[in-house]
matplotlib code that plots the C-alpha trace (Angstrom):
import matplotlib.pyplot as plt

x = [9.1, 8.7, 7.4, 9.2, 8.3, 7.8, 6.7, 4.8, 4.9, 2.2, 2.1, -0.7, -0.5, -1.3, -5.1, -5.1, -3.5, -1.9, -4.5, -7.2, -10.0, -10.0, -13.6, -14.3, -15.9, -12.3, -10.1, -12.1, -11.7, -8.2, -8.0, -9.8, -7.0, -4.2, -5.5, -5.8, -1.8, -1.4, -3.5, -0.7, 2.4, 0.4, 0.6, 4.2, 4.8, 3.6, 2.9, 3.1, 1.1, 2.2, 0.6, 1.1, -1.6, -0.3, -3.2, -5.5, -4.1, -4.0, -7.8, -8.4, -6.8, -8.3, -12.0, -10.3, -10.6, -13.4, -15.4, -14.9, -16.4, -13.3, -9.5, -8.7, -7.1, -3.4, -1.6, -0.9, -4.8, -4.9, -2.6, -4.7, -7.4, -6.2, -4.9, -8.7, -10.3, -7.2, -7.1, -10.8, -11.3, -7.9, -8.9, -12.5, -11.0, -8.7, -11.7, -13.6, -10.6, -8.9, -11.5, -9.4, -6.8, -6.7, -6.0, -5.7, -5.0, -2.9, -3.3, 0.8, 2.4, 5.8, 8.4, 10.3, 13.3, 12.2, 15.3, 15.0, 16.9, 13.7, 11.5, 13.2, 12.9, 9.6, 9.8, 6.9, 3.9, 0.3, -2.5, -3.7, -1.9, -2.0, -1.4, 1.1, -1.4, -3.1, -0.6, 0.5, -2.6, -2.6, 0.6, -0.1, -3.1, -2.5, 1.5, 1.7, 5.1, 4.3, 7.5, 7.7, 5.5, 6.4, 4.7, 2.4, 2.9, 1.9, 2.2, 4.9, 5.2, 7.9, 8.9, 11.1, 13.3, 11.1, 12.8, 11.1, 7.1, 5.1, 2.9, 6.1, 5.0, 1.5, 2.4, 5.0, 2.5, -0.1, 2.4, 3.1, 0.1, -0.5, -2.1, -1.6, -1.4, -1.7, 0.3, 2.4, 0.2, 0.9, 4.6, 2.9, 1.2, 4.1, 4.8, 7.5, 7.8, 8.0, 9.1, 7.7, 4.6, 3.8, 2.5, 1.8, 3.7, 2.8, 4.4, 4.1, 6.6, 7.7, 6.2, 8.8, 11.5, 9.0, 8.3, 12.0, 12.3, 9.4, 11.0, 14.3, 12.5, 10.7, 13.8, 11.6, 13.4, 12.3, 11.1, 8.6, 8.4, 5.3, 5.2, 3.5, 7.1, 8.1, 11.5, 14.0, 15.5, 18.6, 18.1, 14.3, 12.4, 15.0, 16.5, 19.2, 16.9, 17.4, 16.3, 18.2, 17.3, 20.0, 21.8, 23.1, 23.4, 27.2, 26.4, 23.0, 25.0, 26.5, 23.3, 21.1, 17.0, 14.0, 13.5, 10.4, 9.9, 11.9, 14.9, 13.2, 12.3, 16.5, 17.4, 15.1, 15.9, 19.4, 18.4, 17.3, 20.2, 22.1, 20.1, 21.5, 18.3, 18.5, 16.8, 14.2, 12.1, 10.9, 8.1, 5.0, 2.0, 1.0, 4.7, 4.9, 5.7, 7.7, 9.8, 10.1, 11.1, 13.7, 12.0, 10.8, 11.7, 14.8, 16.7, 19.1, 21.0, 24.3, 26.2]
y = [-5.3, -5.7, -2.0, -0.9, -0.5, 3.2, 3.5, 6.5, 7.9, 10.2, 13.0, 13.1, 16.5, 15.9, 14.3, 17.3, 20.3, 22.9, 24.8, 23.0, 21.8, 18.0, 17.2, 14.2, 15.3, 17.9, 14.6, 12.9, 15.7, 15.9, 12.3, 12.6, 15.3, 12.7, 9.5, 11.9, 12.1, 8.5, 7.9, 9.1, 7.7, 4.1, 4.4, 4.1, 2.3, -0.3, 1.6, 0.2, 3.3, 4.8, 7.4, 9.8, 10.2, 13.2, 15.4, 12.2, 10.3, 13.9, 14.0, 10.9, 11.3, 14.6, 12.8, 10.3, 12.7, 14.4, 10.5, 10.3, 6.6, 4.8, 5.7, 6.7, 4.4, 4.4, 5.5, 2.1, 1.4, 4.9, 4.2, 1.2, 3.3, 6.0, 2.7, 2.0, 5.5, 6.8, 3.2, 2.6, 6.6, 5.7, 2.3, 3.6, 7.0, 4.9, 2.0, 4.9, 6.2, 3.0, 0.3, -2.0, -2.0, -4.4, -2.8, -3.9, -2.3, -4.1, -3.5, -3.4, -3.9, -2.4, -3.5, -1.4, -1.4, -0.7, 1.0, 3.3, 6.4, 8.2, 7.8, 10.1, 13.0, 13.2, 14.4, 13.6, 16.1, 15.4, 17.0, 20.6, 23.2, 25.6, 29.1, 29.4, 29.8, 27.1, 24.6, 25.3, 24.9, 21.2, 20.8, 20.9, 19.4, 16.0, 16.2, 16.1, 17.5, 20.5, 21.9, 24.6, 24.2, 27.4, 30.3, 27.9, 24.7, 21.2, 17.9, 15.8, 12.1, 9.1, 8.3, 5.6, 4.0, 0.8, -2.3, -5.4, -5.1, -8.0, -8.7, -8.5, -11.9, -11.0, -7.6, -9.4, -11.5, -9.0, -6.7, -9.9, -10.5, -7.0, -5.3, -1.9, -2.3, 0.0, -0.2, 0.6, 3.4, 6.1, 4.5, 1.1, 0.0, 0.6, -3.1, -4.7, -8.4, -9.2, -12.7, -13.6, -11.5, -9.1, -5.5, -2.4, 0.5, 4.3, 6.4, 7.5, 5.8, 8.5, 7.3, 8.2, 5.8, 3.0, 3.4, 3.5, 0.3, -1.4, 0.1, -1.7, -5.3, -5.3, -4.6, -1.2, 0.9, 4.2, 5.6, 8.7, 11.3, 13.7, 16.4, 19.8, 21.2, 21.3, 19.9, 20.1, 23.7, 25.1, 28.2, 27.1, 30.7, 32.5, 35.4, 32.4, 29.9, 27.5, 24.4, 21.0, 19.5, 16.6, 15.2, 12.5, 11.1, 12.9, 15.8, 15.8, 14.9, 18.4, 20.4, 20.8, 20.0, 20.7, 17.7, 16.4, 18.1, 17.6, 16.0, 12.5, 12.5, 12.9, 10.5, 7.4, 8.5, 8.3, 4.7, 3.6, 4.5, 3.1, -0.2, -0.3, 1.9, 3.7, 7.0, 8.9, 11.6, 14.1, 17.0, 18.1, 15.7, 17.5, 16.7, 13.0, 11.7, 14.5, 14.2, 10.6, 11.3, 14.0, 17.1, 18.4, 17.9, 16.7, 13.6, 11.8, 8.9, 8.0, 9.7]
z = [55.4, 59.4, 60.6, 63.5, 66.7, 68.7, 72.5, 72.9, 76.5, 76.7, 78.9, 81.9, 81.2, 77.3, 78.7, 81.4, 80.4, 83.1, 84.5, 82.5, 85.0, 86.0, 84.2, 82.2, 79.5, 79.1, 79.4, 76.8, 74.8, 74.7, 74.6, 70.9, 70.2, 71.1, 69.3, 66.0, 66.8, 67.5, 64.4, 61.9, 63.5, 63.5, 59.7, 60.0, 62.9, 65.6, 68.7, 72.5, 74.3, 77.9, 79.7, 82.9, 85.7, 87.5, 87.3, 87.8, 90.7, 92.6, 91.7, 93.0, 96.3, 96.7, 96.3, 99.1, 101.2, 101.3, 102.4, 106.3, 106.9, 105.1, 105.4, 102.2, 99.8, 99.0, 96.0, 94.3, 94.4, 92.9, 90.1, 89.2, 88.9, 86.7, 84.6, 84.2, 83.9, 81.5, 79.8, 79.0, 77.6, 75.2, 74.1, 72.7, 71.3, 69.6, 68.4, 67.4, 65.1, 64.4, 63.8, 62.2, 64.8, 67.8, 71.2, 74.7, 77.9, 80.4, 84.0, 84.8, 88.0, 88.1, 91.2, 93.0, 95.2, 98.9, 99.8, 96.8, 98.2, 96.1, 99.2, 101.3, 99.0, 97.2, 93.4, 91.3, 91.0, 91.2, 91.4, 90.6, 91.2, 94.1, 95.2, 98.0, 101.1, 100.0, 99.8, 102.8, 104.3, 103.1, 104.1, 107.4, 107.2, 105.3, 105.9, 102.1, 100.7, 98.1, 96.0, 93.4, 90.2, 87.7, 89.9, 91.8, 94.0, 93.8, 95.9, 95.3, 96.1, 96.0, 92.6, 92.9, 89.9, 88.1, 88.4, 86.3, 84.7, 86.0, 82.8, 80.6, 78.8, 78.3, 77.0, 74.3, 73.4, 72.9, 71.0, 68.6, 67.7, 66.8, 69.1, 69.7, 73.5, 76.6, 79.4, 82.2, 82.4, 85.0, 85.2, 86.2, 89.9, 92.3, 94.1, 95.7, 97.2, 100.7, 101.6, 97.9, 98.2, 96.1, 97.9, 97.1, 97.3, 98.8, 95.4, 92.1, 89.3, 86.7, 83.2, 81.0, 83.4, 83.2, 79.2, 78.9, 81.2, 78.8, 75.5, 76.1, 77.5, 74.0, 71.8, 70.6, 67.8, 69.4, 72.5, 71.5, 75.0, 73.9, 76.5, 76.6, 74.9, 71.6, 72.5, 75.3, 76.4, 77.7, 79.9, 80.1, 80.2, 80.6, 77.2, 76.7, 75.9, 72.8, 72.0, 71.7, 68.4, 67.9, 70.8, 72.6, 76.3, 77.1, 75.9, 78.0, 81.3, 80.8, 81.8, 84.2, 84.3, 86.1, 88.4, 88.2, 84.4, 82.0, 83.8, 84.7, 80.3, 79.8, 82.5, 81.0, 77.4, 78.2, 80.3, 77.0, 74.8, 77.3, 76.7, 73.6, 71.6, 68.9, 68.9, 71.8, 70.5, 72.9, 71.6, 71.4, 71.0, 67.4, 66.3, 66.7, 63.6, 62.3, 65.7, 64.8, 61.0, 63.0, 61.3, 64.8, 68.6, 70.3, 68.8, 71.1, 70.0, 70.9, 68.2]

ax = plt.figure().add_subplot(projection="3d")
ax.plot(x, y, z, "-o")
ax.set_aspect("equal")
plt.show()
């Protein structure tokens, strides 16, 4: 019997957790702690593997800064970048654990609509976080946009909606020939054509919209959203809280979410029930495969 297929969008947050420092040697750390979680749910299932960059690209734009002689690059070079450092650090945690397994990382360009009305009000963290003063110190200084981040502040950035993957046909390949592959990583390198040229794009796409977009173009049978809570809230932090643990995409569109949290996770897995899916999960990383067998998590399907 054909095993089915699962994307796992993994959290920038999982490889970098809040508050954590942005070191190496702590992201390849956590990165061991993930694959052990990716490990069991590729006993069941073939996986397609997505990850975030918020905490990395900020890093990286933060080192831009501090070299005077060059202007400092832009974030779709960024993007590809995190692809590589975040890419490489998965592919040998998972050789290491999986030896038998093939995997590839895919460098993934993901287009973009120019007029996307997402670039006139920025949404998507990265970064560190910040105290107050500080942020607004860089916000005069850079012109960077900071919102709200719990009780601290980070920069936020254009996340426009993903339109079409670039390297669909390699990835389907790769993913036929059983490869557990890597890709659109950090929602995929933001690019757009102009007069048939491909160019890059000055934003951040949201992951868990691209691994939705990527779920549905490979007719996956689940979307898997690991995030740094054990499953979606009402009244998040507040004595009302509760968790959703089954659900479905009308009763969703009844609440309201934390943009740039948790609502960009129930707008793509609602995208990809939409697309004719059949179940998201959305949990913790250490729940994986019970959120997928529907023991842990949120469940939304279209019942």
């Amino acid at each position: 019997m054909k095993r089915q297929t699962v994307v796992v969008a993994l959290g920038g947050n999982a490889l970098l957790r809040r508050g954590q420092a942005l070191e190496q040697s702590i992201q390849r750390e956590n990165i061991e702690v993930a694959v052990k979680a990716i490990l069991e749910i590729s006993k069941h299932y073939n996986i397609v593997l997505v990850h975030g960059n918020g905490p990395q690209v900020g890093l990286l734009a933060l080192q831009g800064l501090e070299y005077k002689k060059v202007a400092p690059y832009t974030l779709d070079v960024l993007v590809s970048e995190t692809q590589g450092m975040i890419g490489y650090m998965l592919m040998q945690e998972l050789t290491n654990q999986m030896p038998e397994q093939k995997v590839t990382c895919v460098l993934t360009q993901m287009t973009v609509d120019p007029m996307d009305t997402a670039f006139n009000d920025p949404t998507k963290p990265i970064g560190p976080i910040y105290e107050e003063e500080e942020a607004r110190e860089l916000a005069e200084k850079y012109l960077w946009t900071f919102k709200p981040d719990g009780d601290y502040f980070r920069r936020v950035v254009p996340s426009p909606a993903p339109i079409g993957i670039i390297e669909h046909e390699a990835i389907t390949h790769l993913i036929n020939e059983d490869h557990l592959v890597i890709c659109t990583g950090g929602g995929g390198i933001p690019v757009m054509y102009d007069d048939g040229k491909l160019i890059g794009v000055e934003a951040v796409i949201d992951k868990d919209m691209s691994a939705a977009l990527l779920a549905g173009q490979i007719n996956a049978d689940a979307l898997l959203v690991l995030t740094d809570s054990d499953s979606v809230y009402l009244d998040w932090g507040k004595p009302t809280q509760r968790a959703l643990r089954a659900t479905n995409p009308a009763e969703l569109a009844k609440y309201e979410f934390e943009e740039g949290s948790m609502k960009p996770k129930i707008e793509a897995s609602c995208e990809f029930i939409k697309q004719g899916g059949k179940v998201v999960g959305i949990g913790s990383l250490k729940d994986g495969l019970r959120i997928l067998e529907g023991t842990a998590g949120t469940n939304i399907t279209n019942h």
